[in-house]
C-alpha positions in Angstrom: -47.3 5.8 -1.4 -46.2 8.8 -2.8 -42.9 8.9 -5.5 -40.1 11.7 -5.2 -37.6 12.8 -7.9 -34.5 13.8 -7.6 -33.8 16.9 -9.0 -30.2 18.5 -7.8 -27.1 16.6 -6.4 -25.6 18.0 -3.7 -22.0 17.4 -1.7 -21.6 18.5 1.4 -18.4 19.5 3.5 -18.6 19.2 7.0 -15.7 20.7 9.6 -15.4 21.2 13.1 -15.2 25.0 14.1 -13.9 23.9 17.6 -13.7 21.6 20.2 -15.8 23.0 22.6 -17.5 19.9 24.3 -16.4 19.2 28.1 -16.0 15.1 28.9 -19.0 13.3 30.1 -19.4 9.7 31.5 -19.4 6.6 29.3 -22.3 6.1 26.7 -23.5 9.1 28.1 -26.7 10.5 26.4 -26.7 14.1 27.4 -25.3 17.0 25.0 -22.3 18.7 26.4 -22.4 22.1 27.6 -20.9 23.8 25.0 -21.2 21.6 21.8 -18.5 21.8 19.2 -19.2 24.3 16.4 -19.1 23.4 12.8 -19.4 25.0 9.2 -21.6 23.5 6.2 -20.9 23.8 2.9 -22.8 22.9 -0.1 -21.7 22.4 -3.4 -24.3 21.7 -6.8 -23.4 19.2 -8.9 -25.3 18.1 -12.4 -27.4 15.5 -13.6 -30.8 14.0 -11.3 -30.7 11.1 -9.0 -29.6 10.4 -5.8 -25.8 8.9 -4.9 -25.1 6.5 -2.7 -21.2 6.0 -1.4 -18.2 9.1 -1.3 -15.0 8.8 -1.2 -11.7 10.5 -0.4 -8.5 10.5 -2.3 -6.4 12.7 0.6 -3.0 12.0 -1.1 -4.1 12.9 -4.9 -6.8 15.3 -3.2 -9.5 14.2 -5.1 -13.0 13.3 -4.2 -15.0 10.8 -5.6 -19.1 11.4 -5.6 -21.4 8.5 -6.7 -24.4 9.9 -8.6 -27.1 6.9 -10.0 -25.3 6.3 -13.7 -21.8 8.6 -12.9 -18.9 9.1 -10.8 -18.4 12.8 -10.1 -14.3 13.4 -9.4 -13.7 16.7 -7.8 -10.9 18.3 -6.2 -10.5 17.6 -2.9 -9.6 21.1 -1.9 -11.6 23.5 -4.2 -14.4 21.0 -5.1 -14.2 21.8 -8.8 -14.8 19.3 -11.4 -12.0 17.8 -12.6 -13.6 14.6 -14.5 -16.4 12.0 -14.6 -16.7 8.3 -14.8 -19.5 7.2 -17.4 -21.0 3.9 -18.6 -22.5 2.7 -15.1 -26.1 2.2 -14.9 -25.9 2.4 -10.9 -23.2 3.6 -9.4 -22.8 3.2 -5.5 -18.8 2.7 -4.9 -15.2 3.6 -5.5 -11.7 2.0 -4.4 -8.1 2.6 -5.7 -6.0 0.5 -6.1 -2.8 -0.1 -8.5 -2.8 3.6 -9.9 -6.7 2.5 -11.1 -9.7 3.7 -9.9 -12.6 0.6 -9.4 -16.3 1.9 -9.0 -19.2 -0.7 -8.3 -21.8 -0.9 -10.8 -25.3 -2.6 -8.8 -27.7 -2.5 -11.8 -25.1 -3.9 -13.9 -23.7 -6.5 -11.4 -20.1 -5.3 -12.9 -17.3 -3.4 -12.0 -15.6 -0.2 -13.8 -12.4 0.4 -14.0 -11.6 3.4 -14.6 -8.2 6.2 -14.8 -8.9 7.7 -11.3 -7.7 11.5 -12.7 -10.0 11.7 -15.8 -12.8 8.9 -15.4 -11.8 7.3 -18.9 -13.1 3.8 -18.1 -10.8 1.2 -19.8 -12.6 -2.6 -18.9 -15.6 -3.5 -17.3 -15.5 -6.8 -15.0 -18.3 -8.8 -14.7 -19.1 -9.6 -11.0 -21.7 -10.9 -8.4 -25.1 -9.5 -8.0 -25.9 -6.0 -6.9 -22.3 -4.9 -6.5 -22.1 -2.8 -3.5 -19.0 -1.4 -1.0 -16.2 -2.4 -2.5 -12.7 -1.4 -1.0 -8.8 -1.7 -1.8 -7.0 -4.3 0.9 -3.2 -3.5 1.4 -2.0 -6.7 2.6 -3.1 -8.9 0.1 -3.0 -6.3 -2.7 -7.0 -6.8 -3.7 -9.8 -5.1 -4.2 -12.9 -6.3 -2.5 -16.8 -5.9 -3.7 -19.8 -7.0 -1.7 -22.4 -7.9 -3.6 -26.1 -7.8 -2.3 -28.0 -9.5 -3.9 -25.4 -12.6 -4.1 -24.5 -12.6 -1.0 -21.0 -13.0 -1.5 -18.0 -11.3 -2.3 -16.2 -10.4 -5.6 -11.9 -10.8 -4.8 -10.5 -8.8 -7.8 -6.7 -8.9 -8.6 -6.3 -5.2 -9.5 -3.4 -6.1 -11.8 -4.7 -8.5 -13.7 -8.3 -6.9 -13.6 -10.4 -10.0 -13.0 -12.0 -11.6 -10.3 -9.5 -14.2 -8.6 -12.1 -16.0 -5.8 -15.4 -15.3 -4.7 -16.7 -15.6 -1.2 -19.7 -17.0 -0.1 -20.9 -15.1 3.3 -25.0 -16.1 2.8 -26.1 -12.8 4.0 -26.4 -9.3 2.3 -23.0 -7.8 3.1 -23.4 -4.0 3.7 -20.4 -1.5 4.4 -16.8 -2.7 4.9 -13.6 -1.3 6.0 -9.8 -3.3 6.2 -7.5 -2.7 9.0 -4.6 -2.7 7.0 -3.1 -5.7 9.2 -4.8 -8.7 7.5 -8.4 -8.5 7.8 -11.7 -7.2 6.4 -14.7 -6.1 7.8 -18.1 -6.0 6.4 -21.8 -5.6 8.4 -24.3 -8.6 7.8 -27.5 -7.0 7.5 -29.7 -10.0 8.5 -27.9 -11.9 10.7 -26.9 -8.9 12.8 -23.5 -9.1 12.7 -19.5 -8.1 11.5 -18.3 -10.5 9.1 -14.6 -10.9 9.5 -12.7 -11.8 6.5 -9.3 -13.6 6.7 -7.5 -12.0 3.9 -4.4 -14.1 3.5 -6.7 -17.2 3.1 -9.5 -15.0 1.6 -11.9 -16.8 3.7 -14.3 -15.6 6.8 -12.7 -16.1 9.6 -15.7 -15.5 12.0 -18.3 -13.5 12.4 -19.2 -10.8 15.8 -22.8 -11.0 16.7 -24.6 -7.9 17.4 -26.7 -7.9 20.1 -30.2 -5.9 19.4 -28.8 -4.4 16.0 -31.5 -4.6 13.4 -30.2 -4.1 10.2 -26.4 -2.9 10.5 -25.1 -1.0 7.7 -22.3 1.8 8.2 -18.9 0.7 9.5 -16.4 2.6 10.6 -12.9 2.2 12.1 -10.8 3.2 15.1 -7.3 1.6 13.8 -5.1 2.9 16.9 -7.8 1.4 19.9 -8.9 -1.6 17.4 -12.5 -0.5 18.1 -15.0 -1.2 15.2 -18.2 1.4 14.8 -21.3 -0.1 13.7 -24.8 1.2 13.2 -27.9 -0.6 13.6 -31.1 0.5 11.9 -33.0 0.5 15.0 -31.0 4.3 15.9 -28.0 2.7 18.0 -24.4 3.0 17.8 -22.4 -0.4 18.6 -18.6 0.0 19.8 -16.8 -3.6 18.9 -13.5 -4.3 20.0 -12.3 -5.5 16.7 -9.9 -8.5 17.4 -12.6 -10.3 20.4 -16.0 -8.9 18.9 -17.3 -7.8 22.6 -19.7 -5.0 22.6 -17.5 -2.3 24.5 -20.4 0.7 24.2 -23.2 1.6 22.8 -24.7 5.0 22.1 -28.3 6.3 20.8 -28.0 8.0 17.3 -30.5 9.2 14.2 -33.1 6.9 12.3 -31.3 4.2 9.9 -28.1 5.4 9.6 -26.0 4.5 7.0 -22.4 7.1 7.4 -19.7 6.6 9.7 -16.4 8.5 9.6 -14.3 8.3 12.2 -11.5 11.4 13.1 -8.5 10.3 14.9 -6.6 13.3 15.5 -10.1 14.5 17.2 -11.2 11.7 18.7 -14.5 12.3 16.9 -17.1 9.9 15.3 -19.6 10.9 12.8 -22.6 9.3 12.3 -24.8 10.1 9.4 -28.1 8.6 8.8 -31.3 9.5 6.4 -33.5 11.5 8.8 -31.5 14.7 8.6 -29.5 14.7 11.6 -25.8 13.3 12.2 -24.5 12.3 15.7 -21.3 13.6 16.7 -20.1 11.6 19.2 -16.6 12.0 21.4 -14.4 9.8 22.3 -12.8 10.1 25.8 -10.8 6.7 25.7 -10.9 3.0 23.5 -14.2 2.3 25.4 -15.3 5.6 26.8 -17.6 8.0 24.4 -20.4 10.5 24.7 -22.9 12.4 22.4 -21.5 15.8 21.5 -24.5 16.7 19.8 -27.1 16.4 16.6 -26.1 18.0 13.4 -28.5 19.2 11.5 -28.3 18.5 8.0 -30.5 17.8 4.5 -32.5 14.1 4.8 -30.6 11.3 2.8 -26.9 13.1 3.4 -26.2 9.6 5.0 -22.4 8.3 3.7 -19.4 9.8 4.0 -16.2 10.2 3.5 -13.3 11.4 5.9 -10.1 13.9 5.0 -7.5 13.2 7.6 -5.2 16.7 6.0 -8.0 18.6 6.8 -10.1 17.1 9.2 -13.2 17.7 6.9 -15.9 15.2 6.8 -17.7 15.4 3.1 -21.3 13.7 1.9 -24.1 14.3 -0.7 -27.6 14.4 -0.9 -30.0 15.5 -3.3 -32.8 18.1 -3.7 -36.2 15.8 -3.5 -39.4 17.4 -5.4 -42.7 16.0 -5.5 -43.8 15.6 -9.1 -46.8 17.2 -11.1 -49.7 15.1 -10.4 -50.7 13.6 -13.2 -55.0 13.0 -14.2 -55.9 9.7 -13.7 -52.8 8.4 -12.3 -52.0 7.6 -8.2 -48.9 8.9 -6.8 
C-alpha cells in the first residue's frame, strides 16, 4: 500500500448562509428542495502532520487545533495565532477546566497541562494508554481521558493535577460528551455501544447497545430533547434517547465518520466523516430528522468543533502528497 505525507495543516470554518431546506418526513433520505447554503473558509497553519480533535473556547473565543506533536490556539473570531502548546509527541485532545487547559498526549500515554492563553505547559500527568477524547465534567468538577489502548478511563482532579480513579470499561472508548447533569458519555468501538458513566460514583452505570453500528466513534449531543448522536463506521447515523438508550432514528451519512456537532438554535446536526463529504442533517422535532444535504469538503476534515455565538462549525485537515519514489524501495 501506498504512504501519504502530510504536508499543510488546514482549519476549516463552516457557516450556514441560510436556512433554506423545507421539512421532510422522518429519517427521510431525500435532499430538500432548496438545501441550506453555506460558506468555507480555509485557514494554513505550520508544521506537517495531520490533527485529530478541535475544540472551541466560545467564552475566551479561542480555538484549539490538535496538530501530531502541537496544540495550535487561535482566536476564535479572526483565526490568528495567539500561542502554541509544545512537548506532546501526539497530540489528539483538549479540555478546560479550573482556568487550565488539559491536552491528551496518545504516544506518550500522558496528559499536558497547559496555560490555555499562551500554551506554556506547566506538568505533565502520567496516564493510561493511548490517551484519547478527554473532556471537562461540571458536576463532579473532573476532567475525563479515555484511553485506547487501556481501555479505561483516566479521572483527573484538575486542582490537584493528578489522576484520582481510573475506570475500567474493557473496550476502546472513542468520543465522549457530559450532559452537564451527572453523566458521561463515551462510544465503545467494539462492543457497539454508548457507555454511560455515573459521575458522582465515577463508575459505568450501563451501557446502550447499538443495533447494526460497526465501529461507533463521533458523539454528539442534543441537551434540550436528551437525544444522543452516534455514528457508526458502516455510514449510519444513530438517534439515542439518552436517559432509556432506545434507537429513536436513524439516518444514512458519509464513509467512517468521525465529527458530530450539533447546532441548537438551528436545529442542525453536522456530520463529518473521512471521505470528503459532511451530512447536514435537520431536525424537525426530539425524534424527527431529515438529510439537508452533502457538504462537500477536503477528505480527512472529520472532527469538529461547534461555536454557539456564531453558529460556525470549525475542523482541519491537511494537504496529503504522495512522496518521491524512491529506487529500490516499495511505496
Amino acid at each position: 500500500m501506498r504512504t501519504m505525507l502530510v504536508a499543510t495543516a488546514l482549519a476549516f470554518t463552516v457557516a450556514g448562509c441560510n436556512q433554506g431546506a423545507s421539512e421532510v418526513g422522518n429519517n427521510s433520505a431525500a435532499a430538500a428542495d432548496a438545501p441550506t447554503e453555506f460558506q468555507i473558509e480555509k485557514v494554513s497553519l505550520p508544521g506537517e502532520g495531520r490533527g485529530d480533535y478541535v475544540f472551541a473556547d466560545p467564552d475566551a473565543r479561542r480555538l484549539y487545533v490538535t496538530h501530531q506533536a502541537v496544540v495550535h490556539i487561535l482566536d476564535l473570531d479572526s483565526l490568528k495565532s495567539v500561542g502554541t502548546v509544545t512537548g506532546l509527541k501526539k497530540a489528539h485532545g483538549v479540555a478546560l477546566a479550573g482556568g487550565k487547559g488539559f491536552a491528551s498526549d496518545g504516544d506518550g500515554n500522558s496528559v499536558i497541562v497547559f496555560d490555555p492563553a499562551t500554551g506554556k505547559t506547566t506538568k505533565t500527568i502520567a496516564g493510561g494508554k493511548n490517551p484519547d477524547s478527554i473532556l471537562f465534567d461540571q458536576p463532579s468538577g473532573m476532567v475525563f481521558v479515555f484511553n485506547g489502548t487501556s481501555k479505561d478511563v483516566s479521572v483527573i482532579d484538575p486542582a490537584k493535577e493528578a489522576v484520582v480513579k481510573t475506570i475500567p470499561v474493557g473496550d476502546k472508548p472513542e468520543f465522549s460528551r457530559s450532559d452537564g447533569k451527572g453523566h458521561v458519555y463515551f462510544n465503545m468501538e467494539d462492543e457497539h455501544a454508548i457507555g454511560v458513566i455515573d459521575t458522582k460514583t465515577l463508575t459505568i452505570a450501563t451501557k446502550y447497545v447499538l443495533p447494526d453500528c460497526e465501529g461507533p466513534a463521533a458523539l454528539g449531543l442534543d441537551e434540550a430533547n436528551r437525544r444522543l448522536f452516534s455514528s457508526c463506521g458502516n455510514g449510519e447515523l444513530k438517534v439515542v434517547d439518552a436517559d432509556s438508550g432506545k434507537v429513536v432514528a436513524k439516518l444514512p451519512v458519509g464513509e467512517d465518520p468521525d465529527g458530530i456537532a450539533y447546532d441548537p438554535a438551528k436545529k442542525r446536526v453536522y456530520v463529518a466523516a473521512r471521505d470528503g463529504g459532511w451530512t447536514i442533517v435537520d431536525q424537525q422535532g426530539a425524534d424527527a430528522y431529515s438529510v439537508d444535504q452533502v457538504l462537500k469538503i477536503d477528505a480527512y476534515a472529520k472532527t469538529t468543533a461547534f461555536d454557539p455565538k456564531t453558529g460556525r462549525v470549525f475542523s482541519s485537515t491537511a494537504d496529503l502528497e504522495w512522496p518521491k519514489p524512491t529506487p529500490g524501495k516499495k511505496l
